[in-house]
N, C-alpha and C positions, 0 to 999 in steps of 0.2 A: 504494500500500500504506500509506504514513504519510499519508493521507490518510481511510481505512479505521478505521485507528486513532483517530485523531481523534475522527470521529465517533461513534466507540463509548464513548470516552471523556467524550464532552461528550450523552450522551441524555441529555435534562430527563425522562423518563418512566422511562427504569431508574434514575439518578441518585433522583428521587423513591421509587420503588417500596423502592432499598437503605434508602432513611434511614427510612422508613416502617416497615420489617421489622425493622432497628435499634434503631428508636424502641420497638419493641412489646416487642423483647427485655430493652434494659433502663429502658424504664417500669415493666416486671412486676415487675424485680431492685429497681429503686431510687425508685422512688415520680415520681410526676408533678412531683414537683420538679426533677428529676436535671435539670444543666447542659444547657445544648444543645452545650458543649465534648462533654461525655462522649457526646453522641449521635453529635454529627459522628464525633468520633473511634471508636465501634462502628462507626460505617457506613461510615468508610474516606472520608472527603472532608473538608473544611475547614471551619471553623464559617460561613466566607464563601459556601462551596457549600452549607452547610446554609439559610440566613439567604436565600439566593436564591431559596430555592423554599417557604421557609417563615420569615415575620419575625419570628417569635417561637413562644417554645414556647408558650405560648397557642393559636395560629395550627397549631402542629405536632401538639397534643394534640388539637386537633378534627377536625385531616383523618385523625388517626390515628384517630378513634373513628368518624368517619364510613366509613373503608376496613373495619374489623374490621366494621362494622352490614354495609355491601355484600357484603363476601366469606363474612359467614354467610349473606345473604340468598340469594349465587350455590350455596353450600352445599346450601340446601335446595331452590333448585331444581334444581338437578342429581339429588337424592339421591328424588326424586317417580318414581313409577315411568310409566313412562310407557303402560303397559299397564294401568294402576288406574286405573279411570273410576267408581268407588268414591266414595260422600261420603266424606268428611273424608282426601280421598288429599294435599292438602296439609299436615295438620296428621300423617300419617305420614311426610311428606317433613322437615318439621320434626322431628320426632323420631329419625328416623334420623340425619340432618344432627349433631344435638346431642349425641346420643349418640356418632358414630362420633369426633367431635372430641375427647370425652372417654378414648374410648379411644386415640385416636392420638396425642393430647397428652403431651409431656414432662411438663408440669406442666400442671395443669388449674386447680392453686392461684396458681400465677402469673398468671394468666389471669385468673384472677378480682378477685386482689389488684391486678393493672392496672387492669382494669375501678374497680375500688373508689378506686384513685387516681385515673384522672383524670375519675371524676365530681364531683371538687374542682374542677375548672376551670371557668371563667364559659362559658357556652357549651354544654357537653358537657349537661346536666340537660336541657336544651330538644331538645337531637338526640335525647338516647335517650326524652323524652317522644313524640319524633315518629315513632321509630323501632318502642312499641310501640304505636300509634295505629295504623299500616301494618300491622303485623300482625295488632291487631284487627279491622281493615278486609278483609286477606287470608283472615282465620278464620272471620268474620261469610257469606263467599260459598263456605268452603267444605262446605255443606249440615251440619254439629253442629249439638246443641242449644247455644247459647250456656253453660249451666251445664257442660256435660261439653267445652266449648271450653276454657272459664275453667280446671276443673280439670286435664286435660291440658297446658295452656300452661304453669300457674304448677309444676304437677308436674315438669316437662320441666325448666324455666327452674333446680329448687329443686335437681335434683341434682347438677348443675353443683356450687352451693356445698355440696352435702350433704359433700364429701370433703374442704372445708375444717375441717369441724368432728370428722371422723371420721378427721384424719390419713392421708387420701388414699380413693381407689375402688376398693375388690372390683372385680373386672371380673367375678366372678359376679352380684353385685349389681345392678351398671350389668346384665348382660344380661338380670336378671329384671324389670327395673324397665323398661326397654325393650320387651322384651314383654308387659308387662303395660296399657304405654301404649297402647301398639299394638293390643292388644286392645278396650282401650276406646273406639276410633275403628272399630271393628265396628259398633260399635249407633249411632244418631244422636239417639237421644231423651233426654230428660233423664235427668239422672244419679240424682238424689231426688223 
């Protein structure tokens, strides 16, 4: 039994996973600077248990941005219908995905203002250049006109920040704006 324990106590992979969720929590609060003390200490383990699996907050800010890029990316595939054999059924998977996050987020402004801090860090600019490279890549085979891709993508991507500037999201809004995208990945041909 204390044996049981142990090893629940010593997972390198939920040990990662806590500090990582930690990490995102008060990145969002206190900017890509914040201590890696104050991280450990959100996440409930020791700056020496943070520093073991991550050597610096540099090191910490990039797997952090690298997990947020994956877990939306598992996001939208999950959220793809899987009975739509429809062109542009991934860039509705994508929509859905971003949209549902929006609505199911505590803060969406947090989220964003994370985002905004730690593409200050050396590193992070090149991931997320890579990150929307792959999606253009995912977008380009999912049968759109490239023009009505570009505007759906950057439209999706824009109202994320739209409720930073609007002092948060209508969630009538977000659901018209959502359906409207949605709509738009109906037709396949250019937009103008």
């Amino acid at each position: 039994m204390g044996d049981q324990v142990a090893e629940r106590e010593r997972d390198p992979a939920r040990t990662r996973r806590t500090v990582l969720d930690a990490a995102a929590r008060v990145v969002a609060q206190k900017g890509a600077g914040v201590s890696i003390d104050t991280i450990a200490r959100a996440a409930g383990v020791s700056k020496g248990g943070l520093l073991h699996h991550f050597h610096n907050r540099d090191e910490l800010v990039l797997a952090l941005t690298e997990d947020l890029m994956e877990r939306f990316a598992a996001e939208v595939r999950a959220a793809v219908d899987p009975t739509d054999r429809a062109e542009g059924r991934l860039m509705r998977g994508y929509i859905r995905a971003s949209f549902d996050s929006l609505r199911h987020e505590e803060s969406p402004a947090e989220h964003v203002a994370m985002m905004a801090a730690v593409a200050t860090v050396p590193g992070v600019a090149e991931l997320l250049r890579r990150d929307k490279a792959r999606w253009e890549a995912y977008f380009a085979d999912d049968g759109l006109d490239p023009q009505r891709t570009l505007l759906i993508f950057r439209a999706t991507d824009g109202a994320a920040i739209a409720g930073l500037w609007e002092g948060g999201h209508s969630r009538d809004d977000l659901a018209r704006a959502r359906e409207m995208l949605l709509a738009l990945t109906r037709d396949t041909g250019p937009v103008v």
